[in-house]
N, C-alpha and C positions, 0 to 999 in steps of 0.2 A: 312546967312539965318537960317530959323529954322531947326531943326533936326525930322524929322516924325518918331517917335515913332512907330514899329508895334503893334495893337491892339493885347490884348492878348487874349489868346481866351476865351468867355464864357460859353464854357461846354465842357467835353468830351464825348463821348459817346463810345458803340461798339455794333457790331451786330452779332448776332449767328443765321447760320444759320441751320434747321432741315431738318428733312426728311418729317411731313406731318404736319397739320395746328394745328390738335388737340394734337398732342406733341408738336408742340409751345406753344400750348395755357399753358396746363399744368406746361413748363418752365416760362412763363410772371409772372405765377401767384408763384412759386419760387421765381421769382426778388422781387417781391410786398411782399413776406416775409422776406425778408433779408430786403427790406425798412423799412419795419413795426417796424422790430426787432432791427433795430437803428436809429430809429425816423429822416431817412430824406430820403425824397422823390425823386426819377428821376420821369424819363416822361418813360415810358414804350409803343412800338408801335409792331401792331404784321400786318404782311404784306404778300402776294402774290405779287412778283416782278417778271416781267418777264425778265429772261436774254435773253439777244437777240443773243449773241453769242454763246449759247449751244442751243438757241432755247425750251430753256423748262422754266417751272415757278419755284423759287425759294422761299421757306417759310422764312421768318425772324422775327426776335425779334430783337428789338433795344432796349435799354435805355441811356438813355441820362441825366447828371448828371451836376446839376449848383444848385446854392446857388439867390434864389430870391432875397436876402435882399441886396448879395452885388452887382448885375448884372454881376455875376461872377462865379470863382472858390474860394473853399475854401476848407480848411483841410478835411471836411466831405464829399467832392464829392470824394477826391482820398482813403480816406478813405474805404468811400462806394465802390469805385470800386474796389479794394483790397477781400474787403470782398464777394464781388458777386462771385467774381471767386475761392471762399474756400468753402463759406458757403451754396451756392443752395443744397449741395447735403449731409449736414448735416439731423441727425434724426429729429432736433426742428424746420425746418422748412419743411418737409418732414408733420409732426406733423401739422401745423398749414392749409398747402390744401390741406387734407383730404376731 
């Protein structure tokens, strides 16, 4: 018979999470410059989750990192990912959400 291939996945993403909605916010917009600043885009989500098991709300940011053109991954999603976790907390993007 045939052999079923597992699908591989089409994005990565990760989640960071804060202490209140408005330092989220401030980090999203971080993300969106290190996007800006190597021209390729994730999906950026910023959230109130409630954990049920501490029983309190949880702030999150997510981005999520895929390549439209190939319904995929590509060199510039891990790339990107690489870069988020160096580059948020450089001067030039610090610089640009002022």
């Amino acid at each position: 018979g045939d052999i079923k291939q597992p699908h591989p996945p089409i994005s990565i993403s990760k989640e960071y999470h804060h202490t209140d909605y408005i330092t989220a916010s401030k980090f999203t917009s971080k993300l969106a410059a290190v996007c800006q600043m190597n021209n390729h885009y994730g999906t950026i989500t910023l959230e109130k989750r409630l954990n049920k098991r501490d029983k309190a709300w949880d702030v999150i940011s997510t981005v999520r990192l895929h390549t439209v053109t190939l319904g995929g991954l590509s060199y510039h999603d891990f790339h990107l990912a690489m870069l988020i976790d160096t580059e948020v907390d450089r001067v030039e993007v610090k610089n640009l959400v002022k």
